[in-house]
C-alpha positions as CSV (number, residue, x, y, z in Angstrom):
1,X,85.5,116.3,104.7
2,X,85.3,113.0,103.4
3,X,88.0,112.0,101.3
4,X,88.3,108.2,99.7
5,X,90.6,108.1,97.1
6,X,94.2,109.3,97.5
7,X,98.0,108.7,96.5
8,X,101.0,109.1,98.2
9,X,104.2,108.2,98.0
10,X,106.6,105.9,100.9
11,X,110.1,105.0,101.2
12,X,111.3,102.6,103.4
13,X,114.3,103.5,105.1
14,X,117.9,103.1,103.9
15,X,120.3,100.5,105.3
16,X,123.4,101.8,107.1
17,X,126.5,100.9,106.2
18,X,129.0,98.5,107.6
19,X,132.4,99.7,109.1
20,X,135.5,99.4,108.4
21,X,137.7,98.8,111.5
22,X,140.7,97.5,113.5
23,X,140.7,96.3,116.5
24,X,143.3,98.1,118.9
25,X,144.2,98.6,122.5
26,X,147.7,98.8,124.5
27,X,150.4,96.2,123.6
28,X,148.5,94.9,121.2
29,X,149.5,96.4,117.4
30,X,148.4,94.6,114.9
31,X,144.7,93.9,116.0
32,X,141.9,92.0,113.4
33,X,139.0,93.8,112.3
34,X,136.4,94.3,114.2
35,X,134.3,97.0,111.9
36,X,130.8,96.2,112.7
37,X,127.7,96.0,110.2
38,X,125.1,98.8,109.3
39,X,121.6,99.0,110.7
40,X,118.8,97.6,109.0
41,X,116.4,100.5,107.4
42,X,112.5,100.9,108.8
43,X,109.8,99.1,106.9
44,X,106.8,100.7,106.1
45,X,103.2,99.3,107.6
46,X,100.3,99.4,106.8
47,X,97.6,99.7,109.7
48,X,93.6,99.3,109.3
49,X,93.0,102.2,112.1
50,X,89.1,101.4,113.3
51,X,89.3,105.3,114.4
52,X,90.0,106.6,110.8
53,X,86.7,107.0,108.4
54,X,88.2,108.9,105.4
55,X,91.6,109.2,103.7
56,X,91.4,112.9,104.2
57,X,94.9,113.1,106.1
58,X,96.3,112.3,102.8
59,X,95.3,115.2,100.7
60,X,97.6,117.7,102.8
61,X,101.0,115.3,103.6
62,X,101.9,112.7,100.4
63,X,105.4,111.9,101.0
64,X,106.1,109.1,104.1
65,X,109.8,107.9,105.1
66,X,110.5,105.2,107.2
67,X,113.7,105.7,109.3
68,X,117.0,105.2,108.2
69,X,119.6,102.5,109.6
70,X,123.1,103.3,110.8
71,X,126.3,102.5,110.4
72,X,128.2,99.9,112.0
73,X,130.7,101.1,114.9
74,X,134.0,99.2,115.7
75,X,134.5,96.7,118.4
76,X,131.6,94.9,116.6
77,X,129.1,97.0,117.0
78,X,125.6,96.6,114.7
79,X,124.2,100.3,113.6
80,X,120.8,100.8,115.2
81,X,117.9,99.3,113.3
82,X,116.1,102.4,111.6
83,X,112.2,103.0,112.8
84,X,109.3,101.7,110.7
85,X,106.6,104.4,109.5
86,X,102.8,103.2,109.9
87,X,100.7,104.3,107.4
88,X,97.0,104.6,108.9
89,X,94.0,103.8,107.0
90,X,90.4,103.4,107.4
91,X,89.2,99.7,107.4
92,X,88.2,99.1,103.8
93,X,91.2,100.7,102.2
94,X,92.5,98.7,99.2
95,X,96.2,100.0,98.3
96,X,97.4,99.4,95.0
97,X,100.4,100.0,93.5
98,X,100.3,103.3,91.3
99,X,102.4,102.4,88.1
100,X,100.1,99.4,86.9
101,X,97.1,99.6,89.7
102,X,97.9,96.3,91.1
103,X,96.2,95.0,93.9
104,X,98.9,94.9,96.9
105,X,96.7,94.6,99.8
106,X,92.9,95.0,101.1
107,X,92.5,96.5,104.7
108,X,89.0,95.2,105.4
109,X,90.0,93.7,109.1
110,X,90.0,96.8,111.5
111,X,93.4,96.6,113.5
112,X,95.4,94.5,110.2
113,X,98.9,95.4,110.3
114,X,100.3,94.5,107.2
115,X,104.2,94.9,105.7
116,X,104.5,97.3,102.5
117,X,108.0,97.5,101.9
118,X,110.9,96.3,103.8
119,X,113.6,98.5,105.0
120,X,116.9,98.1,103.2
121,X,119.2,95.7,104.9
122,X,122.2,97.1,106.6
123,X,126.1,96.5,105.0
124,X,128.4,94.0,105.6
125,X,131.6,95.4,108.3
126,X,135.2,94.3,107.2
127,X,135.5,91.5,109.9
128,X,132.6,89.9,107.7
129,X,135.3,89.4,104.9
130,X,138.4,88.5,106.6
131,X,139.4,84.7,105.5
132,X,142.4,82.9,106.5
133,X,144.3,84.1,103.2
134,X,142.5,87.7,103.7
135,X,143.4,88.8,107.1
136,X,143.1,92.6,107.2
137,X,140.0,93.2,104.8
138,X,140.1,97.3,104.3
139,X,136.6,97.3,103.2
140,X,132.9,97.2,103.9
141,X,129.6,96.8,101.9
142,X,126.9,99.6,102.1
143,X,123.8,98.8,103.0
144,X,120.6,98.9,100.7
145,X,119.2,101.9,99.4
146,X,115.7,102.0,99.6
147,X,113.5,104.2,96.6
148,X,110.1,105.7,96.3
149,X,107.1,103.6,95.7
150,X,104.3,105.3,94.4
151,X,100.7,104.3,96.0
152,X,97.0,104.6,95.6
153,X,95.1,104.6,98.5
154,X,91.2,103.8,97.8
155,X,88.6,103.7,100.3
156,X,85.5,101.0,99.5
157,X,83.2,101.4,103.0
158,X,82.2,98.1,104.4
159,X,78.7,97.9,104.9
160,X,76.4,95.3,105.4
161,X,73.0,97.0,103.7
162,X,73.2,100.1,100.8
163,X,70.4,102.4,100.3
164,X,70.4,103.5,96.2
165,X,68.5,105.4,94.1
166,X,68.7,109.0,92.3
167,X,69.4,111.9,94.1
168,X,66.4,113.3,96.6
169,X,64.4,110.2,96.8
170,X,64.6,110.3,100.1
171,X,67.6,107.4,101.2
172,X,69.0,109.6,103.6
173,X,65.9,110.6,105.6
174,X,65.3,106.6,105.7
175,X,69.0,106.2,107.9
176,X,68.4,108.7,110.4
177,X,65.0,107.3,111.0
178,X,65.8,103.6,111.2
179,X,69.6,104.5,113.0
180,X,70.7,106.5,115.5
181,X,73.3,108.2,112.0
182,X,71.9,112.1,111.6
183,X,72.7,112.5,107.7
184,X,72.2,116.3,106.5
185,X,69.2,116.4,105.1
186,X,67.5,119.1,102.5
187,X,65.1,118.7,99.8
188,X,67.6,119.3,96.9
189,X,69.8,117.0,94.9
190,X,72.8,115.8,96.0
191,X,72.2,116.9,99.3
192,X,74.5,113.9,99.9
193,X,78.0,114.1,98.9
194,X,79.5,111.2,100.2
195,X,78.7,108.3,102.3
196,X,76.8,108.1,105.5
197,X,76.9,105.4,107.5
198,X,74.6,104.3,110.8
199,X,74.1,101.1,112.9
200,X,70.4,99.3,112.8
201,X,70.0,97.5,116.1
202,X,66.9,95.5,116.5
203,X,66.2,92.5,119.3
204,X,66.9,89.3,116.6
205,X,69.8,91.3,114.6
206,X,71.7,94.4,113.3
207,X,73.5,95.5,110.4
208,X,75.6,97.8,109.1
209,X,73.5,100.7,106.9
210,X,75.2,103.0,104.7
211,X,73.3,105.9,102.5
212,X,75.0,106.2,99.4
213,X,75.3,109.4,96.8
214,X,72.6,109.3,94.4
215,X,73.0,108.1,91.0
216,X,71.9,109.7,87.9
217,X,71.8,108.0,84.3
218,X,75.7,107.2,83.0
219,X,76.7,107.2,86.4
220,X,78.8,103.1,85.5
221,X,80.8,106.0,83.0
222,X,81.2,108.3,85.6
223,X,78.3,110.9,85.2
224,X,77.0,112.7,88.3
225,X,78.6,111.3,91.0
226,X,79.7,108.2,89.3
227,X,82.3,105.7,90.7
228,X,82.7,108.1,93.4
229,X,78.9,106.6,94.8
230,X,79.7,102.8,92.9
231,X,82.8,101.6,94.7
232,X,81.3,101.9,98.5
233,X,78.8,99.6,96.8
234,X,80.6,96.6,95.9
235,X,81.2,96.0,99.6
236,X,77.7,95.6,100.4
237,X,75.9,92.1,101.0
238,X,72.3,93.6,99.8
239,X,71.1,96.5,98.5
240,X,68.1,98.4,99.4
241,X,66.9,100.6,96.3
242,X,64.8,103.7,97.0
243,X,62.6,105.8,94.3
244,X,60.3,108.6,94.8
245,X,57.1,107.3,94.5
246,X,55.4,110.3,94.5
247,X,57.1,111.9,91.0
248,X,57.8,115.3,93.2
249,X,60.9,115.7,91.1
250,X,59.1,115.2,87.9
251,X,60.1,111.9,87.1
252,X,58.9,108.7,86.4
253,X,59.4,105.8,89.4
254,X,59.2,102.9,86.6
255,X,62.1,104.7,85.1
256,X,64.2,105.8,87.7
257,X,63.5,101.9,89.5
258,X,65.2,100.8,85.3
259,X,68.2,103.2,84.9
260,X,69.3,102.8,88.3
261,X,69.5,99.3,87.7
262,X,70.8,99.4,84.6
263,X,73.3,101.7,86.1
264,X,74.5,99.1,88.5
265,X,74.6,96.2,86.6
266,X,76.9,98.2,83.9
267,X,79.2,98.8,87.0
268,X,80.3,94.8,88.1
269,X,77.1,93.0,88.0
270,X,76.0,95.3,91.2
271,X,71.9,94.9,90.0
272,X,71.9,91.1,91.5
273,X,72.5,92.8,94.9
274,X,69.1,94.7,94.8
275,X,67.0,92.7,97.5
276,X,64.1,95.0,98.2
277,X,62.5,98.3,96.6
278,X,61.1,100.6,98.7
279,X,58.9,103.4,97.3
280,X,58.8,106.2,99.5
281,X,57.1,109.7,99.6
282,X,53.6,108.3,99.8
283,X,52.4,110.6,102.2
284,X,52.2,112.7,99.0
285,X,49.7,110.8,97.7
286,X,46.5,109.1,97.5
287,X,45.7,105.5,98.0
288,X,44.8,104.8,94.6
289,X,48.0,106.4,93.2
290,X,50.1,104.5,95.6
291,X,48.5,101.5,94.8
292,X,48.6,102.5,90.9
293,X,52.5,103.2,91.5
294,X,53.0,100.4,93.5
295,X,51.3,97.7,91.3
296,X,53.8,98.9,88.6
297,X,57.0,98.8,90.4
298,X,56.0,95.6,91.2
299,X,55.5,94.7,87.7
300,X,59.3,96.1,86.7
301,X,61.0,94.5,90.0
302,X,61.7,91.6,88.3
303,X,59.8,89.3,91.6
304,X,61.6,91.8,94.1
305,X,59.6,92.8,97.1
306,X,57.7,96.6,96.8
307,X,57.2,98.5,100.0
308,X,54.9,101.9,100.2
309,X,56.8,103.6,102.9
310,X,57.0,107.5,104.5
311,X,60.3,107.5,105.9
312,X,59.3,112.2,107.1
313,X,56.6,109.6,109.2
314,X,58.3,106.9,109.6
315,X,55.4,104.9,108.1
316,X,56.4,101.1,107.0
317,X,60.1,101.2,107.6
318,X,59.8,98.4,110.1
319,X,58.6,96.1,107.5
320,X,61.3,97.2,105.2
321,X,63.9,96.3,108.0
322,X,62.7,93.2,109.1
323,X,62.5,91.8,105.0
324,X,66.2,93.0,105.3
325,X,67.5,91.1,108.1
326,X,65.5,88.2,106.2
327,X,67.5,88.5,103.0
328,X,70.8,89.3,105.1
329,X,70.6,85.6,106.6
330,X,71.6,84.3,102.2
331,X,72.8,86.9,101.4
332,X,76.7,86.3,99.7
333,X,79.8,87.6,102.1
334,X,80.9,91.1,100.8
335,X,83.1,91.2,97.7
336,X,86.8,91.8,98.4
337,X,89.5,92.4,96.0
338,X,91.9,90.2,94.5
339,X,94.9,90.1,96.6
340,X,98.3,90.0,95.8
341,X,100.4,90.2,98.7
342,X,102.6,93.0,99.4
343,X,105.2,94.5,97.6
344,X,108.3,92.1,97.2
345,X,111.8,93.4,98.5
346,X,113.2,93.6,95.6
347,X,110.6,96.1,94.4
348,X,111.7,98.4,97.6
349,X,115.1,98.5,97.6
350,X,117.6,99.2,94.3
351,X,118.4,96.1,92.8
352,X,121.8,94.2,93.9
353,X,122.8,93.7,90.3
354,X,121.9,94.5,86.8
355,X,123.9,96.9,84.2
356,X,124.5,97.8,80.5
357,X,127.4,98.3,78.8
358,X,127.7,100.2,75.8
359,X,130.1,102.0,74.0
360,X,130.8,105.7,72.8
361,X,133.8,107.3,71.0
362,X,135.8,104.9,71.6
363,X,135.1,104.6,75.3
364,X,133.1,101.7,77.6
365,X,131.0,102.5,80.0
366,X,129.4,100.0,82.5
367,X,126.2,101.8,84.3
368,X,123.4,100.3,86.5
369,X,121.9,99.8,90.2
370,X,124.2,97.0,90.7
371,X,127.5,98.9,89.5
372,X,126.7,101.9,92.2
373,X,126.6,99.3,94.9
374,X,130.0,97.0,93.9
375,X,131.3,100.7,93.5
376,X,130.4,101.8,96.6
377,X,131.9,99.0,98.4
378,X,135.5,99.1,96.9
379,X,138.3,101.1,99.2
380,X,140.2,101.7,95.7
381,X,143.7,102.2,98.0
382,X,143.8,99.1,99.0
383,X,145.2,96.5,96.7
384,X,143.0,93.5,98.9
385,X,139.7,95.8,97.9
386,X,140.8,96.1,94.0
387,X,141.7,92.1,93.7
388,X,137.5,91.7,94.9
389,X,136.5,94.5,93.2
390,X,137.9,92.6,90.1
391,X,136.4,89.5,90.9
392,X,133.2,90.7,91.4
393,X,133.3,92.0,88.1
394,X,134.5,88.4,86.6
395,X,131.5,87.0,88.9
396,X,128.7,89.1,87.8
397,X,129.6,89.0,84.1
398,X,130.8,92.3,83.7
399,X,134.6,90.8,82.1
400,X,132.3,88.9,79.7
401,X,130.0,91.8,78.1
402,X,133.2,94.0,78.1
403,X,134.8,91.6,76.0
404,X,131.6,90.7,74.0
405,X,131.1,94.7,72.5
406,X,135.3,94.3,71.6
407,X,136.8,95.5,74.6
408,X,140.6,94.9,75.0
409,X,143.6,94.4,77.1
410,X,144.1,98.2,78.0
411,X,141.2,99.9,76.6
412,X,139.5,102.8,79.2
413,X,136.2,101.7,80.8
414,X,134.4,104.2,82.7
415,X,131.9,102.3,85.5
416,X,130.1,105.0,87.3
417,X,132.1,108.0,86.5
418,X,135.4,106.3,87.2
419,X,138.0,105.8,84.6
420,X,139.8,102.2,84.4
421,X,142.3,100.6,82.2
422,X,140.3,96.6,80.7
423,X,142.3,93.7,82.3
424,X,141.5,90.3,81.9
């Protein structure tokens, strides 16, 4: 099944936290601390894997966790670093960011590694905060917690040539006679439900083909098939348009040769890409209806080249293919997304400050990331741990919001669920 469009969630893994510890060992009592610091957490990575050609792993798992750090050990020991989680893609996966759709990264280079979030960094151990005035230190920082990051995978195939047109005119007949691809093929529309691709090798060059869905009027608003078949056609340096020549499905050529183009110039511009029109189906015909038919497609091709072709006989393709390979040699480098890097640390990991305060029958309460953290840290019996705890407060502004919404000297403050007495 072919699957391009999908959205899954990661986490990056979670930093362990440092230790607290004291060194001991015979004859010696009152050793200094030695508590080691937490593991950093697993990143999550984004790989462009050249054996992947649809998203369709996604559909059935959603949720990927990179692995977690762990604590720090005494005698100095450093938790283990936790393992990153690769994320596998097929090349020409863009991956935005769910929330607001932003661009994060563009995996059009088959083997691209690239970072999506970084693991949370691992805690501080106790012998990190010993000073000459703070021997003993009888705490530890946590490490960072990671959280869930929404993502939307989308899959834009990276050809070099598209073959267009409305459904049944006959584009996927025309890749499995010009490429070794074998497209199913039945004379009904929308036979084709998703992309084929196929490889056209010839002694002075190849390229890249791809058959696309077939596109029916409001199809640039999503009718028929709609963006489903117009994404895998911005990647694509030329585009070869295809109509029935013959009318078997009782339409017009000259029409279907207009909406289609109007179709793909309402989606990005896309109609400037049309190179060559081939009509096909001629073996239907007569000679003086093909050249009738043919005289007037030229006539609404706007200067494009016209070629009478019967792809069931293979009749003409090779003039079609070698005006291709003409037209590839100018043709512009395929379109690629605007880029904005990958997603900053801070936007992986709970932030390291930022709280409210706020008040409520008669009671302050300080909540946020940044409290949970400083809380988490604090060994609350230990009087060394309390006098930090306090400054950190002081240092990050909490003292001075208290004191702004008219806390005072002995007033309860609740931070995270625990109760304490305001002190300047």
């Amino acid at each position: 099944m072919f699957v391009d469009q999908a959205r899954i969630k990661v986490k990056a893994g979670n930093g362990g936290n440092g230790c607290v510890s004291f060194h001991r060992e015979k004859y010696l009592q009152n050793g200094g601390p030695d508590g080691g610091d937490g593991g950093n957490g697993g990143s999550v990575v984004v790989y462009a894997d050249p054996q992947m050609r649809t998203l369709m792993d996604y559909r059935y798992k959603t949720k990927y966790e990179a692995g977690a750090g762990q604590d720090g050990g005494s005698r100095n020991r450093t938790g283990k670093q936790g393992e990153d989680i690769v994320v596998r893609v097929p090349p020409g996966t863009v991956v935005r960011r769910a929330g607001d759709k932003a661009v994060l990264m563009d995996m059009r280079v088959e083997g691209e590694k690239r970072l999506a979030l970084r693991g949370g960094k691992g805690g501080w151990g106790n012998q990190r905060f010993a000073t000459p005035t703070r021997q003993a230190p009888n705490f530890a920082k946590p490490g960072e917690k990671a959280i869930d990051v929404e993502l939307e995978l989308e899959l834009k195939l990276i050809a070099d040539v598209g073959l267009v047109g409305f459904p049944n005119a006959g584009k996927s007949t025309i890749l499995s006679v010009v490429s070794s691809a074998k497209p199913r093929i039945a004379n009904y529309p929308f036979t084709t439900l998703s992309p084929n691709i196929g490889m056209v090798k010839l002694g002075e060059g190849d390229f890249v083909l791809a058959d696309l869905p077939g596109l029916i009027e409001g199809a640039s608003k999503g009718a028929g098939l709609g963006h489903a078949f117009l994404r895998h056609a911005e990647r694509t340096r030329l585009l070869v348009h295809v109509v029935d020549a013959s009318g078997s499905e009782g339409r017009d050529p000259v029409g279907d040769l207009k909406i289609v183009d109007e179709e793909l110039d309402r989606f990005g511009g896309l109609g400037d890409r049309v190179g060559v029109v081939v009509a096909n189906k001629v073996d239907l015909m007569d000679e003086d209806a093909v050249e009738s038919i043919t005289a007037r497609l030229r006539a609404a091709a706007n200067g494009k080249p016209v070629f009478a072709v019967s792809a069931v006989r293979n009749k003409g393709l090779d003039k079609v293919v070698g005006e291709v390979l003409k037209r590839l040699k100018d043709a512009p480098a395929p379109v690629i997304d605007e880029e904005f890097g990958a997603l900053e640390a801070l936007e992986s990991v709970e932030p390291a400050s930022g709280f409210e305060v706020r008040k409520e029958a008669g009671l302050f309460f300080v909540e946020g990331p940044g409290m949970r953290r400083l809380v988490d840290s604090v060994n609350f019996g230990d009087q060394e741990s309390l006098a930090w705890f306090h400054r950190s407060l002081q240092k990050l502004g909490v003292i001075d919001a208290l004191r702004r919404e008219g806390a005072a000297q002995g007033d309860s403050v609740l931070i995270e669920g625990l109760e304490f007495d305001f002190a300047e």
